[in-house]
Backbone as numpy.savetxt, mean C-alpha at the origin, in Angstrom:
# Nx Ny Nz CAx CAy CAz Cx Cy Cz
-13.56 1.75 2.27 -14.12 0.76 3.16 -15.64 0.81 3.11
-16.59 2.36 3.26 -17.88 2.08 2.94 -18.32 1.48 1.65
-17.40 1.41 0.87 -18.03 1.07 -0.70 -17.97 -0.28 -0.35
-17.26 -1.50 -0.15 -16.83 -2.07 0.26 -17.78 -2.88 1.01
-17.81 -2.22 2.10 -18.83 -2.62 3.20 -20.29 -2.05 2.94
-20.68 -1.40 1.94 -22.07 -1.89 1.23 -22.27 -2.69 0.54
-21.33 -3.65 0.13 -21.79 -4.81 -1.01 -22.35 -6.05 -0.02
-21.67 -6.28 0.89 -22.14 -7.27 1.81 -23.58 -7.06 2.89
-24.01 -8.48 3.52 -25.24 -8.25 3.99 -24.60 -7.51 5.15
-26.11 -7.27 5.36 -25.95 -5.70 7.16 -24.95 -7.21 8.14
-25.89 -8.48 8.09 -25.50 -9.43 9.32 -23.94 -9.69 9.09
-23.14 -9.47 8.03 -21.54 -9.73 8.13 -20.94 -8.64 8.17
-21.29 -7.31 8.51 -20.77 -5.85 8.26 -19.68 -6.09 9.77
-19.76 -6.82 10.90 -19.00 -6.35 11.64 -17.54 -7.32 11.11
-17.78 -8.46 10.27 -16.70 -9.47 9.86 -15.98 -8.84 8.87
-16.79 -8.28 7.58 -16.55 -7.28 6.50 -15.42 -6.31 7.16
-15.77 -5.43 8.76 -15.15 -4.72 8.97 -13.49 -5.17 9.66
-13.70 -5.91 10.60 -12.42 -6.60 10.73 -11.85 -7.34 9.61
-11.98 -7.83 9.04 -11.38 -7.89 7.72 -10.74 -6.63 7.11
-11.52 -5.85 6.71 -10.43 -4.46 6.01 -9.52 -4.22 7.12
-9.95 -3.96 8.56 -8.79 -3.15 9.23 -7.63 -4.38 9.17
-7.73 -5.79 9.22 -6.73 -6.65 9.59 -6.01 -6.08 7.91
-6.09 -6.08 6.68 -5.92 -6.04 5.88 -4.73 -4.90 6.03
-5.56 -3.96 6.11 -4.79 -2.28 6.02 -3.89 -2.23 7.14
-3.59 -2.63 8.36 -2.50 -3.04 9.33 -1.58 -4.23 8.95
-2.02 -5.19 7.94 -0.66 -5.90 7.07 -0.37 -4.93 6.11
-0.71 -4.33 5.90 -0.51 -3.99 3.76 0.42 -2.61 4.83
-0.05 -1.94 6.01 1.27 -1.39 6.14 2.71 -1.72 6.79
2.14 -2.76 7.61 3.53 -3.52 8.37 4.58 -3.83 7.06
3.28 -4.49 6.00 4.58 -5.01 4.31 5.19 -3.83 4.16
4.45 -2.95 3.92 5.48 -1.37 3.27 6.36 -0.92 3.99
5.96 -0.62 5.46 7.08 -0.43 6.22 8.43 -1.62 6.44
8.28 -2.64 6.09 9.36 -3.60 5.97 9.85 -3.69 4.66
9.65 -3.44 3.28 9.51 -3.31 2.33 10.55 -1.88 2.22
10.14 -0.76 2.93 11.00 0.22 3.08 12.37 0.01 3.43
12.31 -0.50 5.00 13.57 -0.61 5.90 14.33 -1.44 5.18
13.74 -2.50 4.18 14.75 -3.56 3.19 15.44 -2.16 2.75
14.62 -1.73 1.53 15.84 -1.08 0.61 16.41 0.26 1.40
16.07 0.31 2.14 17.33 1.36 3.46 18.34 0.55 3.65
18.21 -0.64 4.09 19.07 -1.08 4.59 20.25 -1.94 3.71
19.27 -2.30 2.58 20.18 -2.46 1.31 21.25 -1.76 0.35
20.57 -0.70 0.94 21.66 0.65 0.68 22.71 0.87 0.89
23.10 0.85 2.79 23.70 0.87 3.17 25.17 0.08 3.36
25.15 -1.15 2.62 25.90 -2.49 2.62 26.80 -2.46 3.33
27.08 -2.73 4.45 28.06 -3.00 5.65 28.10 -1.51 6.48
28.27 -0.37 5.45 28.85 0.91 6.47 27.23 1.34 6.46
27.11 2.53 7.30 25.96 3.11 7.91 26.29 4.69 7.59
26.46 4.95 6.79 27.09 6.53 6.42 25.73 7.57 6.33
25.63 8.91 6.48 24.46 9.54 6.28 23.98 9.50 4.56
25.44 9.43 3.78 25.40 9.36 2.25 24.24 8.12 1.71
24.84 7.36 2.26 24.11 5.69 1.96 22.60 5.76 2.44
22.51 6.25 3.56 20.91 6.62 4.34 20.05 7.20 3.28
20.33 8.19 2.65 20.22 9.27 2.12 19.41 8.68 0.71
20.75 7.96 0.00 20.46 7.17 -1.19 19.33 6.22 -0.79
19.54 5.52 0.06 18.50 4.25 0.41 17.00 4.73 0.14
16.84 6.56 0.87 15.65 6.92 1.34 14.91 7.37 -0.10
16.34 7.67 -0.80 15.37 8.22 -2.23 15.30 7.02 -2.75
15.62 5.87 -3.41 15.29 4.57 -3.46 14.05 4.43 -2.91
13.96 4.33 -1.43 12.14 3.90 -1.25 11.28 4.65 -1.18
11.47 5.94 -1.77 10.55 6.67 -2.08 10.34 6.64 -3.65
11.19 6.23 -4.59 10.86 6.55 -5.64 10.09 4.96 -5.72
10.60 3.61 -5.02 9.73 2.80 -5.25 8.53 2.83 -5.04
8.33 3.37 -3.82 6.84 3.62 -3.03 5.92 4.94 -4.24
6.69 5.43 -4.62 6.03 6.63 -5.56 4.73 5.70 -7.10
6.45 4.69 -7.76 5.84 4.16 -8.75 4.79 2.95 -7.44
4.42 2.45 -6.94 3.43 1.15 -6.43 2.51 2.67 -6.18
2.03 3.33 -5.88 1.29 4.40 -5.92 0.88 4.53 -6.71
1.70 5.23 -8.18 1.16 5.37 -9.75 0.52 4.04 -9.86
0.71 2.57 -9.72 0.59 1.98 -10.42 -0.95 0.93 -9.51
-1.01 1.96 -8.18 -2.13 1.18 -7.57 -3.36 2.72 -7.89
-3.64 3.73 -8.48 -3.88 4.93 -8.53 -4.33 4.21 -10.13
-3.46 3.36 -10.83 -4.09 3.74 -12.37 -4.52 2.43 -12.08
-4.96 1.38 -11.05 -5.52 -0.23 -11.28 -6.98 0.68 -10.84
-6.68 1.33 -9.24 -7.92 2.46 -9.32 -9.14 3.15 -10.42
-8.51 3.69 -10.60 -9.25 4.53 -11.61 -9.95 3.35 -13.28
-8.83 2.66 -13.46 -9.25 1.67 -14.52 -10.89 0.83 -13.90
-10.83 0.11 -12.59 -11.88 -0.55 -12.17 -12.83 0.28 -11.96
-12.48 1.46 -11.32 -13.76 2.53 -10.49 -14.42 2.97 -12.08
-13.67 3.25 -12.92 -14.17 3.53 -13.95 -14.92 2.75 -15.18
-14.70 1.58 -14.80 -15.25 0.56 -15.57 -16.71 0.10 -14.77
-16.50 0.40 -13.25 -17.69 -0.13 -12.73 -19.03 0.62 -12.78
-18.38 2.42 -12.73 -19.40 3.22 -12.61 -19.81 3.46 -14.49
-19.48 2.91 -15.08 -19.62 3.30 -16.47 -21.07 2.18 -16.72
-20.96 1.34 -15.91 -22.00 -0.11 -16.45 -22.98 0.07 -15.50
-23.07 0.76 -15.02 -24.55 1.35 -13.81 -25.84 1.97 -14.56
């Protein structure tokens, strides 16, 4: 968020800032709904601890790879930006 909120002028830093937090309170409401889907997709009609179980490693291994794959968009930009300085 400071990196972020140094590119813009000082006079929009408080708009800059509500902006990220509105951002980062959707991007987790999506994940957490995004989760409870494939829990609950799991489960298909019965509610068993087995099915819970499966569901949970399911959205963890999804949530694992969107991690890897927001970790290497990371590093690709951060690294391209600080290379041209």
């Amino acid at each position: 968020m400071t990196d972020t909120l140094a590119v813009i002028d000082e006079s929009k830093t408080t708009q800059g800032n509500a902006i990220l937090n509105t951002a980062q309170q959707f991007a987790g409401a999506v994940g957490t709904s995004i989760t409870s889907a494939i829990v609950a997709s799991s489960q298909k009609g019965t509610k068993s601890a087995d099915l819970t179980r499966i569901g949970t490693q399911h959205a963890y291994i999804f949530l694992l790879c969107l991690v890897i794959l927001i970790m290497a968009l990371f590093i690709k930009y951060v690294g391209r930006r600080t290379a041209t300085k």
